[in-house]
C-alpha positions in Angstrom: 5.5 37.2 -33.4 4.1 38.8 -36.1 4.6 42.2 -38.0 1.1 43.7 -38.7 -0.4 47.4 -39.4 -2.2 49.2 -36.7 -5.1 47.4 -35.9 -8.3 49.2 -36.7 -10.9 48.9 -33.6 -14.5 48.2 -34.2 -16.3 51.9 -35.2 -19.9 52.6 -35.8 -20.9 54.6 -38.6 -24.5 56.0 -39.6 -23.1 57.6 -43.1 -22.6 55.0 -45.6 -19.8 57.1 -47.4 -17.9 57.4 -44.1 -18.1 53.6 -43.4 -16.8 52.5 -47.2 -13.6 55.2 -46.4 -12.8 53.4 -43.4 -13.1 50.5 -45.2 -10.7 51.5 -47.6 -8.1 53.2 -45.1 -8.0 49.4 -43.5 -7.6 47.5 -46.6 -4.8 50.1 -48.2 -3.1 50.0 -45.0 -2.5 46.3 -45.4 -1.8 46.1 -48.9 1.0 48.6 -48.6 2.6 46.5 -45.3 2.3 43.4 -47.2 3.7 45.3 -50.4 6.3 46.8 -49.0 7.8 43.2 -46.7 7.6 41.5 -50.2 9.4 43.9 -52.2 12.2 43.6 -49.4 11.4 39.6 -49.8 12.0 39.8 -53.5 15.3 41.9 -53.2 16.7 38.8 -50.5 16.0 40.5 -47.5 14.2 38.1 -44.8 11.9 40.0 -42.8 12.4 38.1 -39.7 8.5 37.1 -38.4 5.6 36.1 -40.1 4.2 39.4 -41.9 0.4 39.7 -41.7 -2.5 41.7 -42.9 -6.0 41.1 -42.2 -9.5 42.4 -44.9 -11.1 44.9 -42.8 -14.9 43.6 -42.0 -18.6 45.1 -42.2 -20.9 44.0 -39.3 -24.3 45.0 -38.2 -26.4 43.5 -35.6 -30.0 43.5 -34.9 -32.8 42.9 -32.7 -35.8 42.8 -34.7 -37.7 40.9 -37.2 -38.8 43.9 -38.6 -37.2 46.2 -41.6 -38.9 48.7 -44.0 -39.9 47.0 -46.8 -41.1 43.3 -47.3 -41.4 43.9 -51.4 -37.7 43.7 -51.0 -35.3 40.8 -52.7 -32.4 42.6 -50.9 -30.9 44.9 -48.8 -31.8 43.2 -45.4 -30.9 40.7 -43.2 -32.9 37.9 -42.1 -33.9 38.6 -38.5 -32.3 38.9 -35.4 -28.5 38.8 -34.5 -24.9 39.7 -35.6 -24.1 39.2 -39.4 -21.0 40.2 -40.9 -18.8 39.7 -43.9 -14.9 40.4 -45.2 -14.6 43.1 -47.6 -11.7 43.1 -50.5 -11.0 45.9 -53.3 -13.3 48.9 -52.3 -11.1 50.7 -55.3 -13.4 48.2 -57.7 -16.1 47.1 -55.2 -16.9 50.8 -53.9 -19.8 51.4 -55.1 -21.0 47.8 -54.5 -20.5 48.1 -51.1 -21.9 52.0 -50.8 -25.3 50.5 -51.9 -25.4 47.7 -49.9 -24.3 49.9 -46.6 -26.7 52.7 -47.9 -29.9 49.9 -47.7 -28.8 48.3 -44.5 -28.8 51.1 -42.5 -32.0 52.6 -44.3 -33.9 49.1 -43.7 -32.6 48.4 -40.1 -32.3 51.5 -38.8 -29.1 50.6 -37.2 -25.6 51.8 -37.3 -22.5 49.5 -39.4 -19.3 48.6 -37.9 -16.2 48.5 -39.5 -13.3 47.2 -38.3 -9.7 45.5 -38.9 -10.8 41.6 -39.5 -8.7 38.6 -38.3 -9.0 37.2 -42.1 -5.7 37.4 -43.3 -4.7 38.6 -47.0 -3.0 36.1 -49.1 0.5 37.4 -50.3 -0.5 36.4 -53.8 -3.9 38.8 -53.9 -1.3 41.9 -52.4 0.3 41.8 -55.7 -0.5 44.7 -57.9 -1.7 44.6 -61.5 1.4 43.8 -64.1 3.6 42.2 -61.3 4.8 39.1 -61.4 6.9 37.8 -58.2 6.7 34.6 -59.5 9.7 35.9 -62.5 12.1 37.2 -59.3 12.3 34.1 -57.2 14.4 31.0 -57.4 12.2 27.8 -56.3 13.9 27.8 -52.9 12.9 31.4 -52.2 9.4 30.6 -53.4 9.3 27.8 -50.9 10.5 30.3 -48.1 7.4 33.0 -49.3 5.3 30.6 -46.8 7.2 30.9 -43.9 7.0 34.8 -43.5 3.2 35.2 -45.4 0.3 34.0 -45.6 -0.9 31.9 -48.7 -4.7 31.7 -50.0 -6.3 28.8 -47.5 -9.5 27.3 -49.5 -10.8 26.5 -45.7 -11.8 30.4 -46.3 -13.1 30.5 -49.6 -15.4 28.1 -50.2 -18.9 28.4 -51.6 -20.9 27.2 -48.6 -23.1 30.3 -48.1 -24.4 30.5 -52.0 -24.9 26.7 -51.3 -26.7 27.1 -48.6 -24.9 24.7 -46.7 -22.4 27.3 -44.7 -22.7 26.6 -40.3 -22.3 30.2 -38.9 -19.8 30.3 -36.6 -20.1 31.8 -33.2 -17.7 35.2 -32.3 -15.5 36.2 -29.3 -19.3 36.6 -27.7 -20.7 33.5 -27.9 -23.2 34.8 -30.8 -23.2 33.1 -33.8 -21.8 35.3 -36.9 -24.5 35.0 -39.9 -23.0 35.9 -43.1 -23.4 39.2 -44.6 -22.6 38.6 -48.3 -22.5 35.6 -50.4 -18.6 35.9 -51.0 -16.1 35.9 -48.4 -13.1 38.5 -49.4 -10.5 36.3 -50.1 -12.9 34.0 -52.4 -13.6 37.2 -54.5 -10.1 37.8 -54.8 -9.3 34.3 -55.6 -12.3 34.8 -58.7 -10.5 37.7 -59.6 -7.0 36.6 -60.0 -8.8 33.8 -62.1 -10.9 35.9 -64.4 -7.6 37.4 -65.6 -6.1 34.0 -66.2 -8.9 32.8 -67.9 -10.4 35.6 -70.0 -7.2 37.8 -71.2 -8.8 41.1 -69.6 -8.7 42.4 -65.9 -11.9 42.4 -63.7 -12.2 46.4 -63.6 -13.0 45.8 -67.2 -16.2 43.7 -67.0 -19.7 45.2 -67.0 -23.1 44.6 -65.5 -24.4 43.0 -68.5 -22.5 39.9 -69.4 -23.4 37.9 -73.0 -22.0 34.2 -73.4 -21.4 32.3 -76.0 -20.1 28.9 -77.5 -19.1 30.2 -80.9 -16.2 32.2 -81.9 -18.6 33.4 -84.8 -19.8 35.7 -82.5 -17.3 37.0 -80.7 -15.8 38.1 -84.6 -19.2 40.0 -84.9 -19.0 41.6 -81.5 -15.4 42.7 -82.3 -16.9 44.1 -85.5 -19.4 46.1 -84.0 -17.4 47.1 -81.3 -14.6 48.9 -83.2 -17.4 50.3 -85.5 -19.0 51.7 -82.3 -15.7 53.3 -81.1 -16.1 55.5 -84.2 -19.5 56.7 -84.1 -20.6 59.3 -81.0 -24.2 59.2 -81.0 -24.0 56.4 -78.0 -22.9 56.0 -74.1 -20.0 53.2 -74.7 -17.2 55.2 -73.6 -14.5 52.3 -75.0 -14.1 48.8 -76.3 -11.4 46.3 -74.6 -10.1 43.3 -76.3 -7.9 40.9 -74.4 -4.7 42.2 -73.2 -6.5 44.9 -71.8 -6.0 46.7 -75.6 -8.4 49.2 -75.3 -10.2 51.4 -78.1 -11.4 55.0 -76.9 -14.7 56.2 -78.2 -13.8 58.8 -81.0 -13.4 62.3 -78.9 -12.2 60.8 -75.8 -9.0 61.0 -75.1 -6.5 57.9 -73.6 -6.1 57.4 -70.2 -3.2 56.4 -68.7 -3.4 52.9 -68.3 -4.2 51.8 -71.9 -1.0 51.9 -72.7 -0.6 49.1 -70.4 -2.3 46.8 -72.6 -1.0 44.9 -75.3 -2.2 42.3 -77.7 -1.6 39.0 -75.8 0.8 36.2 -78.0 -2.1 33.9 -78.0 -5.8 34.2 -76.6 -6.5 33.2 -72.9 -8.9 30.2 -72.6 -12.1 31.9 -72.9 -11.3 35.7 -73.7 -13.6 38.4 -73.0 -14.4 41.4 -74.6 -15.8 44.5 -73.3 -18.2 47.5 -74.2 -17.7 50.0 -71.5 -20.3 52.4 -70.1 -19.2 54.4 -66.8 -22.1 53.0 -65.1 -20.6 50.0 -65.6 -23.7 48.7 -67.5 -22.4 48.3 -70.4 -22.2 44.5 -72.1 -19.3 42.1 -71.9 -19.2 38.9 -74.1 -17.1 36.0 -73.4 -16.3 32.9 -75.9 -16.6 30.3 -73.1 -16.3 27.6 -75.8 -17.4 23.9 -75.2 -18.6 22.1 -72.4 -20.6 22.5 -68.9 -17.1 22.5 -67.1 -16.1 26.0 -68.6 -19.5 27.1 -68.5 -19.0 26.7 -64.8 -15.7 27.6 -63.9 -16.4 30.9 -65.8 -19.9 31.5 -64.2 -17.7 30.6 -60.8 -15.8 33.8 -61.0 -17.9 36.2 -62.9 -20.3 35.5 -59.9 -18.3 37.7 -57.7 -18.4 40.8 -60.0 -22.5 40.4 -58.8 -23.8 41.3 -62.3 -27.2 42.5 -62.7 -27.8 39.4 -65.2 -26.3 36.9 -67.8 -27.2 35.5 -71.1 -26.4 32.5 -73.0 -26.4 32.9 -76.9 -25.2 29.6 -79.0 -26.2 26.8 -81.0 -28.1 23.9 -80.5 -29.5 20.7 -81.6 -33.5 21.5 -82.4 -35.5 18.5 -81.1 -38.7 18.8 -82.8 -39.1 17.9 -86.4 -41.3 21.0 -87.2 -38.1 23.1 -86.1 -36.2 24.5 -89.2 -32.5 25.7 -89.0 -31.9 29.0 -87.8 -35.4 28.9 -85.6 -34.4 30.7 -82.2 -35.1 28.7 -78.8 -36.4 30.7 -76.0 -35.6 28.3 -73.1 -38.2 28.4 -70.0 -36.8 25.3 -68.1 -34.0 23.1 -68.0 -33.4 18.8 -68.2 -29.5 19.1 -65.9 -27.4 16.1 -67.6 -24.6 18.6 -67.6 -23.3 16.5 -64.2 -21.0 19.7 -63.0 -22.8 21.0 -60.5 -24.4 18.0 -58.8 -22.6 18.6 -55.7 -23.4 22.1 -55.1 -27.2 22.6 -56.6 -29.4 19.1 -56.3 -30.9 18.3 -59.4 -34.4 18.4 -57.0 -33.8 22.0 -57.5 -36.0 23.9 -60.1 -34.5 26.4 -62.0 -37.4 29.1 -63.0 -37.4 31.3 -65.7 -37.3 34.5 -65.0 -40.1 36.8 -66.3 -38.1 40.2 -66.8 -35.4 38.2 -68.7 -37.5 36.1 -70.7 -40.4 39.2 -71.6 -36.9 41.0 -73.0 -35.7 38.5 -74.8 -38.9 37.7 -76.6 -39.5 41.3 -77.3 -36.0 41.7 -78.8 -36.5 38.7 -80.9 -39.8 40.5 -81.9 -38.5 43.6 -82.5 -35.0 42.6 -84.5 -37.0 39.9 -86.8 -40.5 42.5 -87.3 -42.5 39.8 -86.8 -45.1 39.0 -83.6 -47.7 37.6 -82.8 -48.4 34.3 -84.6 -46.0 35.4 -87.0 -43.0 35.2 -84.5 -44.1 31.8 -83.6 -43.0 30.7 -86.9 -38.8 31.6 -85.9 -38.9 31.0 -82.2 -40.4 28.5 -79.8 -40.6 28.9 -76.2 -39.4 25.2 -74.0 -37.4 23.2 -72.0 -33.6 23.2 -73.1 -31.1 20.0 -72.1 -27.7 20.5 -71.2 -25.5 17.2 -71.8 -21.9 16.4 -70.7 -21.8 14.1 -73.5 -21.1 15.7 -77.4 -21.7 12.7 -78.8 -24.8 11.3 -76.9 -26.1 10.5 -80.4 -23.9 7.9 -80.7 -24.6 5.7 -77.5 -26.1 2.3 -78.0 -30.0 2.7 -77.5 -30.9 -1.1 -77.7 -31.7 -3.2 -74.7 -31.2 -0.4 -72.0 -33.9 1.4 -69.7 -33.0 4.8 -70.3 -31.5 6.6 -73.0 -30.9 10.2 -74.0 -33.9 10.1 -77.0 -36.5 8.7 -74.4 -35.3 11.2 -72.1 -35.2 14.3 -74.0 -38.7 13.0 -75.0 -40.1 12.9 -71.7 -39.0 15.6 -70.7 -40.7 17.7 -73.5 -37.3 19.2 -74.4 -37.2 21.3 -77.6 -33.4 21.8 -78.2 -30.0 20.2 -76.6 -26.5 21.9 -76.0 -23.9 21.9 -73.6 -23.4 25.0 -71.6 -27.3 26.5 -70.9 -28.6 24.7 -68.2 -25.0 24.9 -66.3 -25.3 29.1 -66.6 -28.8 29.0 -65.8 -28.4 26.8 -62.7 -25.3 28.9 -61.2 -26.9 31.9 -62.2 -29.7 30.5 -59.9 -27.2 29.3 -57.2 -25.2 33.1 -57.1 -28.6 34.9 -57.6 -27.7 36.4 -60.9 -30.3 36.7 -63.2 -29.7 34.7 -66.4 -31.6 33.5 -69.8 -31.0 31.7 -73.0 -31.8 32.2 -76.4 -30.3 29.7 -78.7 -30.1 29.0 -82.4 -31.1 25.8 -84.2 -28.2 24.4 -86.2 -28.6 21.0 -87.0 -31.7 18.5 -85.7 -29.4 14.8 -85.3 -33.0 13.0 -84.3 -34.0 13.9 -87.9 -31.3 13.4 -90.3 -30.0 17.7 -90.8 -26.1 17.0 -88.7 -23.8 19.6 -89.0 -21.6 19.3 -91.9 -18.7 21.7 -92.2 -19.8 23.4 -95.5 -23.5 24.3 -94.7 -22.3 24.8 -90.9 -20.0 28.2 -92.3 -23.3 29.1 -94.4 -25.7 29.1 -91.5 -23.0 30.6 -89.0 -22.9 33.8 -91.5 -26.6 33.8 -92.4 -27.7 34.0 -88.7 -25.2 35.2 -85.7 -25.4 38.9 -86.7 -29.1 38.8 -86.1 -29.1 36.4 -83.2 -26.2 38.7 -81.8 -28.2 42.1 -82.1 -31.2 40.4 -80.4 -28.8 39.7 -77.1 -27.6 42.9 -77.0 -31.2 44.6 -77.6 -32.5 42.4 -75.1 -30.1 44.3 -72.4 -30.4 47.5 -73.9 -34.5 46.7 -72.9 -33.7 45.4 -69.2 -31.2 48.6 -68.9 -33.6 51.1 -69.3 -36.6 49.2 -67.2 -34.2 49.6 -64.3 -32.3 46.9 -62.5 -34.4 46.8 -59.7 -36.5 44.8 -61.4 -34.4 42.2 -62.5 -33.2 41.1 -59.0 -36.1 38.6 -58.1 -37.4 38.0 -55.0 -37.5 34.0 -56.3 -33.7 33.9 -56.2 -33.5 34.3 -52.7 -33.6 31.6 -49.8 -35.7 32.4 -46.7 -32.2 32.6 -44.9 -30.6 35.1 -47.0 -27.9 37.8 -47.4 -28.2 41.1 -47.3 -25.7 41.9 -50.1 -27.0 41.6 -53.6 
């Protein structure tokens, strides 16, 4: 026996606005019966049966090959038959899902069903905002929260579809049920319950536009120019957020109600975020990812469900080429994958391009920051092949008597500069279709004698990041006003793809 809300038969709808407010009726509907048995949960009341709440989902079906436009990298689905996908948050994802309704029905000419899903919602992603069950219950009653709800099952959140290794299953009518988005509902909620945890700041508060880095350098000169931004009026940032959700209001603009919610957190999160707002959401977010491939994957694992219109690594790296001076900028076109992290999920057979409107606006920021081009701009950045290593101190292994080692490889390869982090973001960028780049900064060359040494290391660091800063966020402010639609390539997409973007 179970205690449920009103199920929701399947509906067609030809308006996309009509079919995102049934989503949302579905979805609200469940979060307040789930709400409203734990509350009752958490004040020692047993409810009795299991309680359950299931996403709503979004399914179209089709009998053609044919759709409007073949110039388009999304929007569509692949041919004929029933495709369908679990929808979570239309309060954050609304407008997400109004576009992606809005081109399937203008591309296929057939209506969308919406309808109460049999996925159920975790307890844990029914729990609003700035609660914390976790505070109320005694470990006993915590063990008893699994008899009455449902917990997050990773059976339903995996990343088969991006990987392209996801077997549709068939539905109640024998037809095989292709997926519809790349993300599953309660994988997206999963990634948003983590990008709290791990960045300091809650998902609503993340833009279109996201800058990484492996420096705190520049996070300081991001927080510097954010606060000096929230003074000024002649721009579109409507507010900068720091973590604890402490938010800054544009001067003029007065405080909304949930800034006072936010606080300035005891101690940073693991790799904190910060956020320029725009209420198109395209406005930039940074985030200090710090060292390694592994956090430059589990953070690209979760931003990835946000489906940002591109992302951009700025750091340091080791230049490989003795001609290379410190501070030159690396403009990577390719990638040499030693990183190891993502073997599983993306062969290392797999290219990863560069992609043309990325690079052309990185080069031209580069161009226009520095006032130099031509053969002049040559002289500060070279365009090449960037490696990515799991090891910080591959310098050090022995390189006598063995086959292989990193030197001959880097060599081989053609690669121009080393780090730790760009090839990872540039490889899951590729794997979640999200646009990406790199532009790094030369700050020692190990294969030549210049390593880092802490007193010329603070030098550099404040000689370069506020330039090499401005050029990332120029770069976006260039693929911003192109228009989006020309970011989201056609070569990030598999033959057998999703419609959502």
């Amino acid at each position: 026996m179970h205690s449920e809300p009103p199920f929701i038969a399947p509906a067609q709808f030809d308006d996309p606005a009509a079919a995102l407010a049934r989503v949302r009726e579905i979805y609200d509907a469940g979060l307040a019966h789930l709400r409203t048995a734990l509350q009752r949960f958490l004040a020692g009341e047993d409810p009795g049966c299991r309680v359950r709440a299931c996403y709503p989902v979004a399914r179209v079906r089709t009998d053609t090959v044919a759709r409007a436009d073949s110039r388009l990298s999304y929007g569509f689905v692949a041919g004929p038959g029933t495709y369908e996908t679990t929808l979570t948050r239309p309060d954050l994802f609304g407008e997400y899902y109004l576009e992606q309704f809005r081109l399937l029905l203008r591309n296929h000419g057939v209506a969308l069903e919406i309808a109460t899903g049999n996925q159920p919602i975790p307890v844990h992603f029914s729990v609003a905002e700035h609660e914390h069950i976790e505070g109320h219950l005694g470990a006993e009653r915590r063990r008893r929260l699994r008899d009455f709800f449902d917990a997050p099952d990773l059976a339903a959140m995996d990343d088969g579809i991006a990987n392209g290794t996801h077997e549709p299953p068939p539905g109640p009518d024998g037809r095989l049920r292709h997926p519809l988005a790349l993300f599953t509902a309660p994988r997206v909620d999963y990634s948003l319950h983590r990008l709290r945890h791990y960045t300091g700041t809650v998902p609503e508060h993340f833009q279109n536009f996201v800058l990484f880095t492996n420096y705190q350098f520049y996070i300081d000169e991001f927080v510097r120019l954010g606060r000096a931004l929230m003074a000024e009026t002649d721009h579109d940032y409507a507010a900068f957020v720091e973590p604890g959700n402490v938010v800054t209001r544009r001067a003029g603009l007065p405080a909304e109600a949930s800034d006072a919610l936010g606080g300035v957190p005891a101690r940073l999160p693991q790799m904190p975020a910060y956020h320029l707002l725009r209420g198109d959401r395209a406005g930039i977010t940074m985030v200090n990812i710090g060292v390694g491939p592994a956090n430059a994957k589990t953070i690209t694992d979760h931003i990835a469900v946000l489906r940002p219109h591109a992302w951009i690594m700025l750091g340091h790296c080791a230049g490989l080429r003795n001609s290379q001076q410190l501070g030159d900028y690396v403009l990577a076109h390719g990638y040499v994958r030693e990183d190891h992290v993502l073997d599983e999920d993306l062969p290392l057979w797999v290219p990863i391009p560069p992609l043309a409107e990325v690079q052309l606006a990185l080069e031209s920021a580069v161009a226009e920051i520095t006032q130099l081009s031509g053969y002049e701009l040559k002289r500060v950045m070279r365009t090449g092949t960037v490696a990515s290593t799991d090891n910080r101190n591959w310098e050090l292994l022995p390189s006598h008597g063995t086959a292989s080692t990193p030197e001959r490889r880097f060599s081989q390869s053609r690669a121009i500069a080393l780090d730790m982090e760009s090839a990872t973001i540039a490889a899951n960028g590729f794997r979640f279709r999200v646009p990406y780049g790199t532009l790094l900064c030369v700050s020692d060359k190990p294969l030549h004698g210049e390593i880092k040494l802490a007193g010329m290391a603070t030098q550099f660091y404040r000689e370069r990041v506020d330039q090499h800063l401005r050029i990332g966020i120029r770069a976006i402010e260039i693929l911003r006003e192109q228009g989006v639609d020309r970011l989201h390539s056609r070569k990030l997409r598999s033959f057998a793809e999703v419609a959502f973007q």
